[in-house]
C-alpha positions as CSV (number, residue, x, y, z in Angstrom):
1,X,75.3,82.4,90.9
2,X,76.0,84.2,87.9
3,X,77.8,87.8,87.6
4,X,80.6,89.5,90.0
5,X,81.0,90.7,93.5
6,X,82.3,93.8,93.5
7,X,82.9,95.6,97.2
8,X,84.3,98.9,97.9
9,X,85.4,100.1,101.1
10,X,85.2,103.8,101.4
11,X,81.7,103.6,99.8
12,X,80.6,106.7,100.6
13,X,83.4,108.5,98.6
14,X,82.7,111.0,96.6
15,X,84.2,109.0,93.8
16,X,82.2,106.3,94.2
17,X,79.8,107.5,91.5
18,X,82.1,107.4,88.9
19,X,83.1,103.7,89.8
20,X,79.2,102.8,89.4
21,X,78.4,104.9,85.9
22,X,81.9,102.6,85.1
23,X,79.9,99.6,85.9
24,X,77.1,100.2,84.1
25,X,79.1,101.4,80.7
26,X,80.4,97.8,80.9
27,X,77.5,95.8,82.2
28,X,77.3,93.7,78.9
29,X,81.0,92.5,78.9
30,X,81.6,92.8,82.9
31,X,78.2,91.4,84.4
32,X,78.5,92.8,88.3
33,X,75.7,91.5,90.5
34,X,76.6,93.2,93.2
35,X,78.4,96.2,94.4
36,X,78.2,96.1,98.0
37,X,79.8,100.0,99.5
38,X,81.6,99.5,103.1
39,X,82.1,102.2,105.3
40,X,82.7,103.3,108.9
41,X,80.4,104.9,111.8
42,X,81.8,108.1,110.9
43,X,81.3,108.1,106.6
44,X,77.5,106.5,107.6
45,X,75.5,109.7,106.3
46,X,77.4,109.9,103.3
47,X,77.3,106.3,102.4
48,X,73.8,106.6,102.8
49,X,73.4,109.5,100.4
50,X,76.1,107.8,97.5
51,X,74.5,104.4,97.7
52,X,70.9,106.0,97.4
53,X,72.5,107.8,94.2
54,X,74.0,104.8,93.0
55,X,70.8,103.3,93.6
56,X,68.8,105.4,91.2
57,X,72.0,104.9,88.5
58,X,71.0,101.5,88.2
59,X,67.6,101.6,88.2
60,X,67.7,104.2,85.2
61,X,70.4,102.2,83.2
62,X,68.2,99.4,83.8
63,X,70.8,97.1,84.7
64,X,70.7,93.7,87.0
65,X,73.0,95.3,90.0
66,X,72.0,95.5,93.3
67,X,73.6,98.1,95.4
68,X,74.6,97.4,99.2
69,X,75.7,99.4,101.8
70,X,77.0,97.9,105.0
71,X,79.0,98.9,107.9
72,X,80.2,95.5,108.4
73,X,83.6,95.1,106.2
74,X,83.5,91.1,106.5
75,X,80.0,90.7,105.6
76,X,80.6,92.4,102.8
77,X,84.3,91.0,101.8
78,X,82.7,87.1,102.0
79,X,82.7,85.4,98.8
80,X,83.9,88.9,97.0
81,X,85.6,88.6,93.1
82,X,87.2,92.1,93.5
83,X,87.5,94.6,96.0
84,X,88.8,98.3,95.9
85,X,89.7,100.7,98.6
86,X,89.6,104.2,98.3
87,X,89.5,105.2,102.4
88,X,90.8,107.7,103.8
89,X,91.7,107.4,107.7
90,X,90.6,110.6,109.4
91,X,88.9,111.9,106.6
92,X,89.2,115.3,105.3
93,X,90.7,117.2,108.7
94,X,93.5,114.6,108.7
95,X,94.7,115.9,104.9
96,X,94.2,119.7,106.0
97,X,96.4,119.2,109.0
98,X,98.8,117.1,106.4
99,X,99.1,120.4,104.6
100,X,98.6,123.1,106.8
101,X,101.9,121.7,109.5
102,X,104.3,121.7,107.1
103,X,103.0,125.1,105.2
104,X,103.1,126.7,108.6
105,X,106.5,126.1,108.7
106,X,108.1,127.0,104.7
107,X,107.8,123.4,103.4
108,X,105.3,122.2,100.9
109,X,102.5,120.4,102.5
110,X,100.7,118.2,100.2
111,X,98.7,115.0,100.2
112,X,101.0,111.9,98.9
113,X,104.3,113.7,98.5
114,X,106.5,114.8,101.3
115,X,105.1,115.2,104.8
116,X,102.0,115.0,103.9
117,X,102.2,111.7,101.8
118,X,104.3,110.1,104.7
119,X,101.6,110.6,107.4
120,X,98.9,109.5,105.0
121,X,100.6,106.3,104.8
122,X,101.4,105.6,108.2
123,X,97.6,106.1,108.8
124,X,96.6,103.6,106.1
125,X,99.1,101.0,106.0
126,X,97.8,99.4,109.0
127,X,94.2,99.8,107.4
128,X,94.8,98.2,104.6
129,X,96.9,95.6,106.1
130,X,93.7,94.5,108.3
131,X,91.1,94.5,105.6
132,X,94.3,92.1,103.5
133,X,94.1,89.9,106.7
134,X,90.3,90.0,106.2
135,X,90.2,89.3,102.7
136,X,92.8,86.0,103.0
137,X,90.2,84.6,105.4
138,X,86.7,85.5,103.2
139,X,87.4,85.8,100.0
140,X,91.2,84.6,99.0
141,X,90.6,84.0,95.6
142,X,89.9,87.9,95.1
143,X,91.4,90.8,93.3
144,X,92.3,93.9,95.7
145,X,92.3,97.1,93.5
146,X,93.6,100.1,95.8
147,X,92.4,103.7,94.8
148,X,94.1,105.0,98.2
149,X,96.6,107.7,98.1
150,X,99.5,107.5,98.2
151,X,99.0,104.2,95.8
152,X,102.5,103.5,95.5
153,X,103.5,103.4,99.0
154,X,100.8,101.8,99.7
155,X,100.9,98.3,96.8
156,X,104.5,98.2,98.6
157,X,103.3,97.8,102.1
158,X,100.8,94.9,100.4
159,X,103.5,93.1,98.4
160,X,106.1,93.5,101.2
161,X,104.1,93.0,104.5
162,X,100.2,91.4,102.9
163,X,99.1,87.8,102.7
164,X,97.5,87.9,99.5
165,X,99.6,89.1,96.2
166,X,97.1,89.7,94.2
167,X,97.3,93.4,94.9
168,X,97.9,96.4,92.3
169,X,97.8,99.6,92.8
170,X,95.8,102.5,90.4
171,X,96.2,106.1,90.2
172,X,94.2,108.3,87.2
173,X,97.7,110.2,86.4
174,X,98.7,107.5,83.4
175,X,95.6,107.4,81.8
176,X,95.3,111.7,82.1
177,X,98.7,111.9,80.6
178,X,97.1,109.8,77.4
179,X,94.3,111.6,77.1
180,X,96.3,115.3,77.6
181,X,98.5,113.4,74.2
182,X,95.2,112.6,72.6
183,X,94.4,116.8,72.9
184,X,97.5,117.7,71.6
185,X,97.3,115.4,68.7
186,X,93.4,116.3,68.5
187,X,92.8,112.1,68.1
188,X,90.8,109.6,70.1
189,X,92.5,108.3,73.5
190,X,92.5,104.6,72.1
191,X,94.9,105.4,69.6
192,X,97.8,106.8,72.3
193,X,99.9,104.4,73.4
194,X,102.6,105.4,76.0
195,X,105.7,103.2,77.8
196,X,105.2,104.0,81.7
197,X,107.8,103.9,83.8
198,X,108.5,104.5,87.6
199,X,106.5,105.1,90.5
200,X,103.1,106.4,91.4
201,X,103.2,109.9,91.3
202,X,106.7,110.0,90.1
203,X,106.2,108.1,86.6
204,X,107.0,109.4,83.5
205,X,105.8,109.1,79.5
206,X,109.4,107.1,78.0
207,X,107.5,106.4,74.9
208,X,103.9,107.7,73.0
209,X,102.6,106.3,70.0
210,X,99.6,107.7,68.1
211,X,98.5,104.6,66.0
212,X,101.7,102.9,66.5
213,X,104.2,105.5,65.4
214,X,106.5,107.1,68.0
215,X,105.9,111.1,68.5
216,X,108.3,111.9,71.4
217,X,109.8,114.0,69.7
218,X,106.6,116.3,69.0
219,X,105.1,116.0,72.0
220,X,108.1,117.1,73.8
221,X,107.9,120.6,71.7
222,X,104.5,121.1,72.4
223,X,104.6,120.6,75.9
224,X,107.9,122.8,76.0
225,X,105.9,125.6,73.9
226,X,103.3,125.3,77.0
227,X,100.4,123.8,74.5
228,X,99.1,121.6,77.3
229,X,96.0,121.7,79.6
230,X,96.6,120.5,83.2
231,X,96.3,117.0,83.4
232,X,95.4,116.8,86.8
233,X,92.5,119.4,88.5
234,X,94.3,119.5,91.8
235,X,98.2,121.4,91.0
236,X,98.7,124.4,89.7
237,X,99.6,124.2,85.6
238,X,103.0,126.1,85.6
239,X,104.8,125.7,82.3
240,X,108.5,123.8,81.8
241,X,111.1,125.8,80.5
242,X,111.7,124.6,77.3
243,X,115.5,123.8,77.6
244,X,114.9,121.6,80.6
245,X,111.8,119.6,79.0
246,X,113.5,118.9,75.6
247,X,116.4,117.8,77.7
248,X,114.7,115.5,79.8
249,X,113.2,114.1,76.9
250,X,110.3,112.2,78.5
251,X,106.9,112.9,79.3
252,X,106.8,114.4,83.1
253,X,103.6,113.8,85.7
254,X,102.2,116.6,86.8
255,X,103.4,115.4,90.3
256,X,106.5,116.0,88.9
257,X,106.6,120.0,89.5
258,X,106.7,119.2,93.2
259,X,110.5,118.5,92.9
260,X,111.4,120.1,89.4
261,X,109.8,123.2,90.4
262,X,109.9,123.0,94.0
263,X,110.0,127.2,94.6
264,X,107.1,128.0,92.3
265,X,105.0,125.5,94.1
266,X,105.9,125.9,97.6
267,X,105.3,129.8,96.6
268,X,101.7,129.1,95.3
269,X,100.8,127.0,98.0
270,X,102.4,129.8,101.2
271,X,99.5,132.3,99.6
272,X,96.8,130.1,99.3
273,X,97.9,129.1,102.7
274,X,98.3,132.8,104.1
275,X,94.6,132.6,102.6
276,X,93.9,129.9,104.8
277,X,93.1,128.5,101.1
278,X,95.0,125.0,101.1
279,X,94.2,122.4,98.6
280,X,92.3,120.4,101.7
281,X,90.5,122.8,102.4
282,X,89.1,123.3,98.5
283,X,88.4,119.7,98.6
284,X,86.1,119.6,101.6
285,X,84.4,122.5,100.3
286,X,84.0,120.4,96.8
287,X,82.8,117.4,98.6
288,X,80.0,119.3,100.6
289,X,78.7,120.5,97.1
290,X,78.5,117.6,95.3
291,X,76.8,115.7,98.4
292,X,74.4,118.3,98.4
293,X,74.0,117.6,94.4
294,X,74.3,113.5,95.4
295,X,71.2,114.2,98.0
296,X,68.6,115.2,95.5
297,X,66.1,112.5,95.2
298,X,65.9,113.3,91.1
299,X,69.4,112.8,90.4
300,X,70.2,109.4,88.5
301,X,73.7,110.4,87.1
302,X,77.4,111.0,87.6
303,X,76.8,114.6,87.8
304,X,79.9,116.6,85.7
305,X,81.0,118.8,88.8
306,X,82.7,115.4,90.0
307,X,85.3,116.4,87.5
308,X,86.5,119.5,89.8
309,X,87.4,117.0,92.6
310,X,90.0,115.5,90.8
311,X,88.7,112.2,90.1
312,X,88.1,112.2,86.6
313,X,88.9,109.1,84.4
314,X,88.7,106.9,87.5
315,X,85.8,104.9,86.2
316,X,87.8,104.7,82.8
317,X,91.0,103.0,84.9
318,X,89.7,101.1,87.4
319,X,86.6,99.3,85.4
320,X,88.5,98.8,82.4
321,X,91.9,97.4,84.8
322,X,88.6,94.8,86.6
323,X,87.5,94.4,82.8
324,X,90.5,93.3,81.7
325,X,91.3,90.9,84.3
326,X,87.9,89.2,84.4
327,X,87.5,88.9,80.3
328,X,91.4,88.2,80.0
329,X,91.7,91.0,77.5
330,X,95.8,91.4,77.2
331,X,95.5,95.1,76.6
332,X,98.2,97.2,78.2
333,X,97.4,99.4,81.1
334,X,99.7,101.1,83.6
335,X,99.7,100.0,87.0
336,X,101.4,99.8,90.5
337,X,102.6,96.4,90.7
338,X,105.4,94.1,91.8
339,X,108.7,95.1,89.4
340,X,110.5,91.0,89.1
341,X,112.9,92.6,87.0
342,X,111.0,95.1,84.7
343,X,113.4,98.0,85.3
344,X,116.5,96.9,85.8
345,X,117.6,99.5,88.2
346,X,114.8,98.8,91.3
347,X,114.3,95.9,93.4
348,X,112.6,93.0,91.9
349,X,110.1,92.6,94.9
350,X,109.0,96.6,95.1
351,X,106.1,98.4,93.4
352,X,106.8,100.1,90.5
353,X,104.1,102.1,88.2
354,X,104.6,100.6,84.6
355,X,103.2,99.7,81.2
356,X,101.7,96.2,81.6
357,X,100.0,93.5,79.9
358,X,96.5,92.8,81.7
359,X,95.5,89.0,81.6
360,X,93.0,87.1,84.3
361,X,96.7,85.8,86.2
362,X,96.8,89.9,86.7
363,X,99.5,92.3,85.2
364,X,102.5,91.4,83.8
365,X,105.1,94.3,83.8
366,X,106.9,95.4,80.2
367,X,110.1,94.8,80.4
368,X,112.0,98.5,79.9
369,X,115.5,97.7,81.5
370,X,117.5,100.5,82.6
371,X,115.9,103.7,83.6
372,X,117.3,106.6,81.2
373,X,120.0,108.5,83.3
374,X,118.5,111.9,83.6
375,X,115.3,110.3,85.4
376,X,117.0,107.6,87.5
377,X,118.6,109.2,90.3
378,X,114.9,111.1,91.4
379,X,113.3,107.9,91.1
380,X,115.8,105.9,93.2
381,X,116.0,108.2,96.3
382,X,112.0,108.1,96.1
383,X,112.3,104.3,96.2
384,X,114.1,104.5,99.0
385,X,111.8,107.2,101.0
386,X,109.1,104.6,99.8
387,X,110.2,101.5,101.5
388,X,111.8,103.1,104.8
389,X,107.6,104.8,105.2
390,X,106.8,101.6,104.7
391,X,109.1,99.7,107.6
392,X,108.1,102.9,110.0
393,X,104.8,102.2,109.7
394,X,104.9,98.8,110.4
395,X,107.0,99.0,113.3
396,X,105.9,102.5,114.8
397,X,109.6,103.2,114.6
398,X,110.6,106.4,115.6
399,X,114.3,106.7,114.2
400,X,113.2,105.2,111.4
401,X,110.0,107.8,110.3
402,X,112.8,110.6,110.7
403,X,114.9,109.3,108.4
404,X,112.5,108.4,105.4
405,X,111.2,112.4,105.6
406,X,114.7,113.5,105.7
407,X,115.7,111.4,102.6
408,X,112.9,113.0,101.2
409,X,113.9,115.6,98.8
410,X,110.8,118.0,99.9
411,X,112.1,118.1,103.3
412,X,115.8,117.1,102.7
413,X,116.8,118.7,106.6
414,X,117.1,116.4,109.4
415,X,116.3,119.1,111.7
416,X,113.4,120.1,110.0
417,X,112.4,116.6,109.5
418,X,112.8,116.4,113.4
419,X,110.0,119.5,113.8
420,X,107.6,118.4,111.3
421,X,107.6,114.6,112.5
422,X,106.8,115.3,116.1
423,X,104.1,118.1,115.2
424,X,102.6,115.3,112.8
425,X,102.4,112.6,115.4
426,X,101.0,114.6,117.6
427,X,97.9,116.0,115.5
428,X,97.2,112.3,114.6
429,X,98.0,110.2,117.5
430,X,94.4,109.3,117.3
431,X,94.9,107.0,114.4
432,X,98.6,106.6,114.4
433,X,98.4,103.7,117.7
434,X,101.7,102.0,116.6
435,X,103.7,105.3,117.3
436,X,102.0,105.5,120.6
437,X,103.8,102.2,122.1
């Protein structure tokens, strides 16, 4: 049959709207015939609700998609083109108890940095690890797109530990920090170009080009004179002292504050905590809203409150990355993907977030070389946090979890490490069964 199979499993998102209004902006050029939305017992209402909305999208952009939802992950994965994850194992609860532990106890609690990120992977891995099992058994000719945080750690555990390698990771950070150049140039998004480099949520801006010509050199003053809305709607937009941004001399992510401005953040977070205001908490709040909004029976659009949950310019990266691969359009994108060599200074097998030329064989990195100095050592030690997550939650070892969150520079204490790790495993034993041996 003509057209694409698209499935996504965490259907019942509340991104998922997004992904669809992305489908139908391309329906001419990227001709999916069906979308089929997968989730578990426990996301049924909700899938029910977004695949009802997506539902009435398509029928009012009058476009040949059919919408299925489905419990059943390998009926849906059977004969797939492309399939994208954006799950989240033990929903909502599970990220507020990622925050609040560590906040109870003076260290920042967040969702894929730190703590936080740590446990969110060791619930996922394993998840995602299945559904790749799945996936080389019912459709191993497809594409596996993950949206699930924390991306980075995440494309690792695939390329290290999956069957299939044809696996990249996406994150909405690279294209927000485009469009935040495109403000402060006041020009259209397609004409910024910027040279990524590092790793998801710790990946920085070496190079931007408005129609070819290199501005680093502005940008950097206007970010250091604190001209810049917040790229991202879930951390706080503290400025950058201006000596330290013009001496860094790259673009930052907005992730980035967690470790260059550790005390302002930490601060924020203890009195929205005190509050019993975390950022988990907002979201879940958010999410009830907009399903409320998804529910109504006369809405046939992305509705623009989506925006406050963080997600914006997902449809933009992850239908234009499926886009590119199926119409082999050589564009460059930023993506987490395997590094053979790209910068110098990591492992040639390990995810990296970089610049990289799209073609229907996949990405295929930009070669940078060495890492500038000043950015290199951050980026190393969170390599190495990266990969030992990724070997605890394989093998459910112990010894080996407490070392990754002490390497961790939010944490950076073995005995604090010790306290936060067993708190952790015991709020989320439930879905944490290779710790339990």
């Amino acid at each position: 049959m003509d057209g694409l199979k698209i499935v996504t499993i965490g259907g019942g998102s509340s991104y998922t709207p997004e992904l669809v209004e992305g489908f139908i902006k391309r329906h001419k050029e990227l001709p999916v015939r069906e979308l089929w939305l997968v989730d578990i017992e426990a996301g049924k209402h909700k899938l029910e609700v977004v695949g009802d909305l997506a539902k009435r999208m398509v029928k009012k952009a009058g476009v040949p998609m059919e919408i299925h939802t489905t419990l059943d992950r390998r009926e849906a994965l059977k004969g797939a083109d492309f399939v994208t994850t954006q799950l989240r194992v033990g929903l909502l609860d599970a990220r507020i108890k990622d925050e609040r532990i560590p906040l109870s106890h003076g260290v920042i609690g967040q969702e894929t940095n730190g703590a936080g990120g740590m446990f969110k992977a060791f619930r996922t891995i394993p998840v995602i690890l299945d559904i790749d099992k799945d996936m080389a058994e019912l459709c191993p000719d497809a594409w596996l797109i993950n949206f699930t945080n924390p991306a980075g750690i995440v494309t690792e555990a695939l390329l290290r530990h999956g069957r299939n390698k044809k696996v990249i990771g996406l994150c909405n950070v690279p294209i927000g920090m485009e469009m935040a150049v495109a403000k402060m140039c006041n020009v259209e998004h397609e004409r910024v170009r910027m040279d990524f480099a590092g790793l998801n949520h710790m990946v920085y801006g070496l190079n931007i080009y408005v129609d070819g010509k290199r501005v680093n050199e502005e940008i950097i003053q206007t970010i250091s004179e604190g001209k810049v809305d917040g790229i991202v709607k879930n951390i706080k937009d503290f400025e950058w002292t201006p000596e330290f941004i013009k001496a860094l001399g790259v673009m930052p992510c907005p992730y980035h504050k967690y470790y260059y401005q550790s005390k302002n953040m930490l601060e924020d977070e203890l009195k929205e905590f005190a509050k019993g205001e975390t950022r988990a908490e907002v979201v879940k709040r958010l999410e009830e809203d907009l399903f409320k909004l998804y529910d109504d029976p006369n809405l046939d659009i992305k509705p623009p409150q989506l925006e406050k949950r963080g997600g914006a310019y997902y449809s933009d990266a992850a239908c234009r990355l499926i886009n590119s691969i199926y119409n082999d359009k050589k564009d460059i994108q930023a993506v987490n993907t395997i590094n053979n060599g790209a910068i110098a200074d990591l492992p040639a097998e390990s995810a990296v977030e970089i610049s990289c030329i799209i073609t229907k064989d996949g990405p295929k990195p930009i070669n940078i070389g060495k890492l500038p100095v000043q950015i290199n050592g951050l980026i190393q030690q969170i390599k190495s946090f990266e990969r030992t997550v990724v070997e605890a939650a394989i093998s459910g070892d112990y010894n080996l979890a407490l070392l990754a969150l002490t390497i961790n520079p939010l944490v950076a204490d073995e005995k604090m490490a010790k306290i936060l790790l067993d708190e952790l495993l015991e709020a989320h034993k439930e879905y944490l069964p290779q710790f339990n041996k």
